[in-house]
C-alpha positions in Angstrom: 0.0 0.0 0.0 3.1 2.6 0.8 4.5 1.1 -3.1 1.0 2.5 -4.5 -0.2 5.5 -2.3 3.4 7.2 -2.3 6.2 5.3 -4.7 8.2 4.2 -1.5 9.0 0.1 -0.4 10.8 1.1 3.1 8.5 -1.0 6.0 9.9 -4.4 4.6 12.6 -5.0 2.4 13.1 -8.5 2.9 10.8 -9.2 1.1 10.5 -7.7 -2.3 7.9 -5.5 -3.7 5.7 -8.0 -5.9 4.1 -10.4 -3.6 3.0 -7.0 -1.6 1.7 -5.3 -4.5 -0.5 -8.2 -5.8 -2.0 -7.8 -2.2 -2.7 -4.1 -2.1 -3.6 -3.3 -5.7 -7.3 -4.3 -5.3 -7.6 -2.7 -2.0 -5.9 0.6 -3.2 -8.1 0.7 -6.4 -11.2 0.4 -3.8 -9.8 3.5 -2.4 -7.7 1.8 0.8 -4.4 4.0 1.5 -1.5 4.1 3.4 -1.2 6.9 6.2 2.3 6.0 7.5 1.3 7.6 11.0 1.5 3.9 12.5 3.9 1.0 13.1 3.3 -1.8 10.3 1.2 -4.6 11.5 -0.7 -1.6 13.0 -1.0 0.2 9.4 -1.9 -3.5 8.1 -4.7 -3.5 11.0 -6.4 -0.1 10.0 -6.5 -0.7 6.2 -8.6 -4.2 6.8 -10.5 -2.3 9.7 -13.6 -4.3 10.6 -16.4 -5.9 10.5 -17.7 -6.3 6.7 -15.2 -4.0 5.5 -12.4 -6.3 7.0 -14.0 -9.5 5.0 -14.4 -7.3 1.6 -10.7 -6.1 2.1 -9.7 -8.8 2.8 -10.9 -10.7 0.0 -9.9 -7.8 -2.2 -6.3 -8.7 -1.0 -6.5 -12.7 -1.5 -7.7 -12.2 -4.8 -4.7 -10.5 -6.1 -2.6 -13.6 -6.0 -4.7 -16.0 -8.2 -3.2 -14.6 -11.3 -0.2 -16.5 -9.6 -2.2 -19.3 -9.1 -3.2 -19.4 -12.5 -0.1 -19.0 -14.3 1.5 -21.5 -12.1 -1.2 -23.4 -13.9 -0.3 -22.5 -17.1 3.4 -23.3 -16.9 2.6 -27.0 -15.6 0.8 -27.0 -18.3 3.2 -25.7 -21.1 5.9 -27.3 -19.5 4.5 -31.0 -19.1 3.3 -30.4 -23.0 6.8 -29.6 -24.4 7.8 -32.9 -22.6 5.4 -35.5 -23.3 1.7 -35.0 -24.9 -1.7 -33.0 -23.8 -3.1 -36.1 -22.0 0.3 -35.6 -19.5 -0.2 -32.1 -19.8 -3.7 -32.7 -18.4 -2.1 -34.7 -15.6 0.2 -32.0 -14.4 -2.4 -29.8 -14.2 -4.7 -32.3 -12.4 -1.5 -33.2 -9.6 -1.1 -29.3 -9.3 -4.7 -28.1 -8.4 -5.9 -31.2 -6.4 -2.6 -30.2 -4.4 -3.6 -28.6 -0.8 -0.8 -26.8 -0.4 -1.2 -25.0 -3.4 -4.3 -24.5 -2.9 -4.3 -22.9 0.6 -1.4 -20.3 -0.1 -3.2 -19.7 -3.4 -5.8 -18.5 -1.3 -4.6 -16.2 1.2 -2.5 -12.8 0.7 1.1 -13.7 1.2 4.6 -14.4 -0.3 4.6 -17.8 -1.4 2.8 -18.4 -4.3 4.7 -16.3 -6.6 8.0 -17.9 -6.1 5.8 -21.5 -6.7 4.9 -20.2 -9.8 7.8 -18.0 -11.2 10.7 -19.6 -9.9 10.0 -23.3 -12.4 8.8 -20.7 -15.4 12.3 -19.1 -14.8 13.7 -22.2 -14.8 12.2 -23.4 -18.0 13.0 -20.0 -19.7 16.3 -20.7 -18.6 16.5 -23.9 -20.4 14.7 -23.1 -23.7 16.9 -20.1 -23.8 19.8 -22.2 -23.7 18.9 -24.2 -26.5 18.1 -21.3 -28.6 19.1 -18.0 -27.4 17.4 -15.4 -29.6 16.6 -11.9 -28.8 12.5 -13.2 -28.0 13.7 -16.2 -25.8 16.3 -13.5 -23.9 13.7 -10.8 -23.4 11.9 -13.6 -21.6 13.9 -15.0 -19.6 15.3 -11.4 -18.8 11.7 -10.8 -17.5 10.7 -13.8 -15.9 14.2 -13.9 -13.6 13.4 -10.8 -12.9 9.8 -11.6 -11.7 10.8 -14.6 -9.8 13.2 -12.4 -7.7 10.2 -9.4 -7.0 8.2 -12.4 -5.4 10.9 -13.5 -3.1 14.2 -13.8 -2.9 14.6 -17.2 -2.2 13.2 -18.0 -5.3 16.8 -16.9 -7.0 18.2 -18.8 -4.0 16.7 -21.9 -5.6 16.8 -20.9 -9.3 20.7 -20.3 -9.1 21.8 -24.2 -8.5 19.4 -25.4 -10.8 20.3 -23.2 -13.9 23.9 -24.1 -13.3 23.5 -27.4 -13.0 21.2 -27.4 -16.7 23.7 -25.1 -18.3 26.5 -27.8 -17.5 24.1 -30.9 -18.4 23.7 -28.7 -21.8 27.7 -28.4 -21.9 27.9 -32.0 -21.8 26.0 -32.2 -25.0 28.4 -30.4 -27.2 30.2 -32.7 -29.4 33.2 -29.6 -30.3 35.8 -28.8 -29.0 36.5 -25.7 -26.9 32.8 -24.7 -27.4 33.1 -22.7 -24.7 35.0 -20.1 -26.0 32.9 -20.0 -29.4 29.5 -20.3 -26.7 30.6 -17.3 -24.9 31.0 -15.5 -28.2 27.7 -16.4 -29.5 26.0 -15.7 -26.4 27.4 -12.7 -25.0 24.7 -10.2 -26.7 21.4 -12.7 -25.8 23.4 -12.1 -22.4 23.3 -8.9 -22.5 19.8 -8.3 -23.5 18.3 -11.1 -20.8 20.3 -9.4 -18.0 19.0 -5.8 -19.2 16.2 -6.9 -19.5 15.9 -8.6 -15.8 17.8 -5.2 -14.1 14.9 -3.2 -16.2 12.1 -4.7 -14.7 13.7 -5.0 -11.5 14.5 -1.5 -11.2 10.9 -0.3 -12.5 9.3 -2.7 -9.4 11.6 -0.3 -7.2 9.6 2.4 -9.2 13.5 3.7 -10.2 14.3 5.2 -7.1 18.3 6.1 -6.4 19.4 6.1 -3.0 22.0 5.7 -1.0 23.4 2.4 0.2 26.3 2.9 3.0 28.6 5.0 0.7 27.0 4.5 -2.3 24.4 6.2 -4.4 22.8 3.3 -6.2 19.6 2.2 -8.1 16.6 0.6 -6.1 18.3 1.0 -2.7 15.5 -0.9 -1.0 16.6 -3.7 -2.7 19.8 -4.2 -1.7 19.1 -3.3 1.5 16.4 -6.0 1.8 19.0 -8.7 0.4 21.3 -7.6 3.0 18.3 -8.2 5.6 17.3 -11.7 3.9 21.4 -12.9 4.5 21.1 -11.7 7.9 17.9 -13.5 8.8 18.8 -16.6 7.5 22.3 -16.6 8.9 20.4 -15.6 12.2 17.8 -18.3 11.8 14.6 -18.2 13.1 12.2 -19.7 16.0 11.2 -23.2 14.6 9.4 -27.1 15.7 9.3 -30.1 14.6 9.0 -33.7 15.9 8.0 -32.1 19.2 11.3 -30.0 19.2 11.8 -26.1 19.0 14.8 -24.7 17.7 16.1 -21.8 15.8 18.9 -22.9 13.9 17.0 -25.8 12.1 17.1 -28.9 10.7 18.9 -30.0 7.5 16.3 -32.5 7.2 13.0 -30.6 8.2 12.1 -30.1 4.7 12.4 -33.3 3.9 9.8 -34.2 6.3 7.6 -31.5 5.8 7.7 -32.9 2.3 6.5 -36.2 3.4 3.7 -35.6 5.7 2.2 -32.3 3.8 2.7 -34.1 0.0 -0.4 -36.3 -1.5 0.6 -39.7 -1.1 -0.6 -40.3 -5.0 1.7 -37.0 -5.6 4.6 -39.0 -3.8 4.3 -42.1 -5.8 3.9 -41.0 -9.1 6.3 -37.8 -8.8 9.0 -41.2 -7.6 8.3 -42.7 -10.4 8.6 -39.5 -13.2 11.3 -39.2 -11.3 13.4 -42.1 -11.6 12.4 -42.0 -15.4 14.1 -38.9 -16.0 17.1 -40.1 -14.0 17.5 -43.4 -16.5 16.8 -40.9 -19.3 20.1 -38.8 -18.5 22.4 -41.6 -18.0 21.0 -43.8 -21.2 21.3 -40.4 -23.2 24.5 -39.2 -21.6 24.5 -36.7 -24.6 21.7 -34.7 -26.6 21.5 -35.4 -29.9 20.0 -31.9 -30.7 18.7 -28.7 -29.5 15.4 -30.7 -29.7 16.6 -33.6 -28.1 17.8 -31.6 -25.3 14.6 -29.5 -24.6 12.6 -32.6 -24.0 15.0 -33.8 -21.6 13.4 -35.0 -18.2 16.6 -33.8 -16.3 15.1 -30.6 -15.8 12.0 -30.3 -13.9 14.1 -33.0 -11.2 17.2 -31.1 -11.3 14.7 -28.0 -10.0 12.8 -30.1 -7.4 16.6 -31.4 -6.2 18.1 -28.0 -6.0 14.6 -26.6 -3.9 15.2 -29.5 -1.6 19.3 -28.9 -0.9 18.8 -25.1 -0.9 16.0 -25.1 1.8 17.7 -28.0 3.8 21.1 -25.8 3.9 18.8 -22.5 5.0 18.7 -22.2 9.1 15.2 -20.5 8.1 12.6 -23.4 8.6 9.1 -21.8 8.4 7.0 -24.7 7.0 6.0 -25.8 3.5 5.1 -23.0 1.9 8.9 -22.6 1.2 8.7 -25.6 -1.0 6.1 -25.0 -2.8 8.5 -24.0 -6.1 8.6 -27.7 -6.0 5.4 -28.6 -6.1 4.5 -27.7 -10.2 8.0 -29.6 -10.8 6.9 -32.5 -9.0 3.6 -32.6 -10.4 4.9 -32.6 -14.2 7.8 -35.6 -13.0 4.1 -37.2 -11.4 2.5 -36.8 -14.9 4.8 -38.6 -17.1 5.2 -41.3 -14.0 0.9 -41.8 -14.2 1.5 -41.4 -18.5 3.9 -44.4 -17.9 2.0 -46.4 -15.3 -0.9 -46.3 -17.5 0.8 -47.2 -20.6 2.6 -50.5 -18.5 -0.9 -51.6 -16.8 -2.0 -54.2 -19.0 -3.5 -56.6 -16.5 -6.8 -55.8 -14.7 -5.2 -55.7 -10.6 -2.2 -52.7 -12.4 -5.4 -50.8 -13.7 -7.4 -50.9 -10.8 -4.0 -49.7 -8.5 -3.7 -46.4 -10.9 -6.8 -46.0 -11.4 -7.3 -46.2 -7.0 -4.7 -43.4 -6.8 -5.9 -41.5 -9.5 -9.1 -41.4 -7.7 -7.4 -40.5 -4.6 -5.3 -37.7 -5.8 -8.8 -36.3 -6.7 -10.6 -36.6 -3.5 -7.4 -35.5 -1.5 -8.7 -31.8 -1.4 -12.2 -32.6 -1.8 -12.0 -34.3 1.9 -9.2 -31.6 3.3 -12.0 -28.6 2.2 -11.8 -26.1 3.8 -9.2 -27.0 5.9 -6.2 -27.3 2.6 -4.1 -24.9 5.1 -3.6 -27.7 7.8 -3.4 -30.7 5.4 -1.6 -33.4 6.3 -1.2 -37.0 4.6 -2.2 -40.5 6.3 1.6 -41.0 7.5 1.7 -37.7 10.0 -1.6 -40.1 12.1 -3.7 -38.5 14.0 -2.0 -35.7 15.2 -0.1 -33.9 12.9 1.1 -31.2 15.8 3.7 -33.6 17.3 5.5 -33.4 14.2 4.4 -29.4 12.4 2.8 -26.2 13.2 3.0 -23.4 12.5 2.4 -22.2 8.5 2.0 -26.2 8.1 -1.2 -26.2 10.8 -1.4 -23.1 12.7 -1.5 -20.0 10.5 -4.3 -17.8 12.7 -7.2 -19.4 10.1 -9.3 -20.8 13.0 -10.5 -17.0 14.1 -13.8 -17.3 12.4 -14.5 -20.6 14.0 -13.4 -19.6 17.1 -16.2 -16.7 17.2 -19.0 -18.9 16.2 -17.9 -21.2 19.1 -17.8 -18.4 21.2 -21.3 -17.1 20.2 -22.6 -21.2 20.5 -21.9 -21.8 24.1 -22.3 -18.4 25.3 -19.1 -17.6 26.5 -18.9 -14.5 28.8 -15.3 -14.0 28.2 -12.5 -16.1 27.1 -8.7 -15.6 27.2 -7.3 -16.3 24.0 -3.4 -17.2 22.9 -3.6 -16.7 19.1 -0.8 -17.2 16.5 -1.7 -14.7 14.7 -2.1 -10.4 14.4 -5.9 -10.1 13.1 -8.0 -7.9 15.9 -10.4 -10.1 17.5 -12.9 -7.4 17.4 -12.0 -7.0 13.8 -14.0 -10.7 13.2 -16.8 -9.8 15.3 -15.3 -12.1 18.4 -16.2 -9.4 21.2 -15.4 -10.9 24.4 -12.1 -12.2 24.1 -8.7 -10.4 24.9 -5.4 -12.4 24.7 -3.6 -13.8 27.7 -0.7 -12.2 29.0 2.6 -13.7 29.6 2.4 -17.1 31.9 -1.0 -15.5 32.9 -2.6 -18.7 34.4 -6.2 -17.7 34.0 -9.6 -19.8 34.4 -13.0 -20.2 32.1 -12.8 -20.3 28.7 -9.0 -20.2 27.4 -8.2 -21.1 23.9 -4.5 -21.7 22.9 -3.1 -22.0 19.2 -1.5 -25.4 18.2 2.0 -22.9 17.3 2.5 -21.4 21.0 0.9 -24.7 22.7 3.9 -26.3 20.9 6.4 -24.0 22.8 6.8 -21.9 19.5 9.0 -18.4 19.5 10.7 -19.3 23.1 6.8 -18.7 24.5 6.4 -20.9 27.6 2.8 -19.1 28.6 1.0 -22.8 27.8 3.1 -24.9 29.6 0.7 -25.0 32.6 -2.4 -26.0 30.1 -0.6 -29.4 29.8 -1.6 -30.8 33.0 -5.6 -30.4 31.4 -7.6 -32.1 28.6 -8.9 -28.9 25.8 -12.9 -29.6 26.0 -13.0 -29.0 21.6 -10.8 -28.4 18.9 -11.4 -25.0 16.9 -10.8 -25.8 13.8 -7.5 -27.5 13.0 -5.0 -24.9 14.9 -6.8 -24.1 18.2 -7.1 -26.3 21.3 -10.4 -24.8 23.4 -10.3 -25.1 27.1 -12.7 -24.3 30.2 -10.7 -24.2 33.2 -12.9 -24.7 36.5 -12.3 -21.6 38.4 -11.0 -22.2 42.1 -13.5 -21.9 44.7 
């Protein structure tokens, strides 16, 4: 809202101006602005105000990000296409938007699914400008690189391994000698043009402000100064939980198990299988026979899910599954051409019946998470998921709505609330309800978050509700209490 009401990106650099904008531009254009006479999340609060005007903002700010959505669609799409056929096209597609995952962060204003969407068609840009690097393919992938770095710079963070490791699986297909030094030649001016091209739009998303960075007068200061705060957050790391640990350093293998228990089980299989085709495809090819050859290759939608995967595993920054989610288009083409195959192979009734079992079930995966895609876990996290996730994975403040209608249905005269989450209780119409204070120990109604009952952000406030059984669950992400008071 600051980008559009007065040309400036200062409250939050970290995060780059893109993802923001999506979220503000319908609000703005319903005449929302920015005062700048408050402190951020404050700002945030009076722009969605209350009440019917919070939903209607609100909504005006979710929808922003489906464009997202549905160009992450689209490059399944295209992508799967180039590789295989428009039945495995239609596949992609299907694994993509029967994913929960997608859906939920598709469906809320935030950062994530424009890095899930840009950072594979950057990727793909990447390699069809390799084959052919003309002035149209350059101005492309110019413009897409840029874009994936305006949603979040992480997504370059993942992008970066993945090109280099293409560009040398291309290099390995040159039959001529020293074609390096005749490459670089030949590619120096599509060079040239793709990384004008990227510094272009980049510097038009900072609306071509020059500023000062230290000692130096530079263009779009705000974003260097908000890469300089991504390094230092994730060499800092950041309050995190899993397998009924909190840390803040990490795990190098959280990622991989966030994959596991928040991926559809059909997604899994099938994705192993595309997979381990395009595996056996680069080592019975070994070398491309020509540019064509090359740009049906299945190396590179796995080489882009393996270099997600090692990135975020090597980040001290663990905030869930919605980091991934670059992956998920990726996996969902490599899941395509491994149900294409499986179908092709099934030529005995008990094969057919297996796909045709997980097809089914990759269908009614979100149909039976609705509404709840947010908090989706798979049949190997059990019965509760919060031993092992919370946070952005369960727990992302979605439960507020529920938790006034419970409220209003058993008559509550107050309740003490500890909510993961800054939304304004009186914002949602939930009236009686103010939030516990630190290690307040307080009786009646109490209702605790899954994210802070876990221990969450060094908070200790909840220990005490152990020793008691919550009456309900809110929801997915809130545990509801009545605490006899004493007498």
């Amino acid at each position: 809202m600051e980008w559009l009401s007065r040309g400036t990106f200062t409250l939050d650099p970290q995060h780059p101006p893109l993802s923001r904008v999506a979220s503000a531009v319908l609000p703005w254009l319903a005449g929302e602005r920015f005062t700048g006479n408050t402190p951020m999340f404050a700002e945030g609060r009076l722009i969605l105000g209350r009440g019917e005007h919070y939903a209607r903002v609100l909504t005006l700010a979710r929808l922003g990000h489906l464009p997202f959505f549905l160009f992450l669609v689209l490059v399944t799409w295209y992508w799967a296409r180039r590789l295989a056929d428009e039945r495995t096209a239609a596949f992609a597609v299907g694994f993509v938007v029967t994913n929960p995952n997608i859906l939920a962060h598709a469906g809320v204003a935030g950062t994530d699914t424009g890095p899930a969407a840009l950072m594979p068609a950057a990727l793909l840009a990447w390699s069809l400008w390799l084959d052919r690097p003309d002035t149209r393919r350059s101005i492309i992938f110019g413009v897409l690189l840029a874009l994936c770095g305006l949603t979040k710079f992480s997504a370059v963070a993942y992008w970066a391994p993945a090109a280099v490791v293409v560009a040398l699986l291309r290099a390995r297909s040159r039959p001529e000698p020293m074609w390096f030094l005749s490459g670089a030649r030949r590619m120096f001016r599509p060079f040239a043009i793709a990384f004008g091209s990227a510094c272009v739009v980049t510097w038009s998303m900072y609306r071509f402000n020059v500023g000062q960075v230290g000692d130096l007068t530079l263009p779009a200061p705000q974003f260097w100064l908000g890469l300089s705060e991504f390094f230092g957050r994730a060499a800092r790391g950041h309050p995190t939980y899993l397998l009924g640990e909190v840390g803040v350093d990490g795990w190098w293998y959280y990622d991989l198990v966030a994959l596991l228990v928040k991926t559809p089980i059909p997604l899994l299989l099938f994705g192993a299988v595309g997979a381990w085709m395009a595996f056996v495809e680069v080592r019975k090819t070994g070398r491309a026979t020509s540019a064509q050859d090359s740009e049906r290759q299945l190396a590179v939608p796995l080489i882009g899910v393996l270099a997600v995967l090692v990135v975020a595993s090597a980040a001290r920054v663990d905030l869930g599954v919605r980091l991934d989610l670059p992956i998920y288009p990726m996996l969902a083409i490599l899941a395509a051409l491994g149900l294409s195959a499986a179908i092709a192979h099934a030529r005995t009734t008990a094969p057919r019946v297996a796909v045709a079992l997980l097809g089914t079930w990759a269908v009614a995966v979100p149909v039976a998470a609705h509404p709840d895609h947010l908090a989706y876990f798979n049949v190997i996290a059990g019965r509760d998921p919060s031993k092992i996730l919370v946070e952005s994975n369960l727990d992302w403040g979605q439960d507020l709505y529920r938790l006034r209608d419970a409220s209003n249905a058993l008559g509550m005269d107050s309740l003490r609330v500890h909510y993961f989450g800054t939304a304004e209780f009186l914002a949602v119409g939930l009236e009686r309800a103010r939030r516990l204070r630190p290690n307040e120990r307080a009786a009646g109604w109490i209702a605790a978050s899954e994210t802070f009952y876990a221990g969450v952000w060094a908070d200790s406030a909840l220990n005490w509700l152990r020793a008691y059984q919550p009456v309900a669950r809110v929801g997915k992400s809130i545990r509801l209490y009545y605490i006899v008071p004493a007498r």
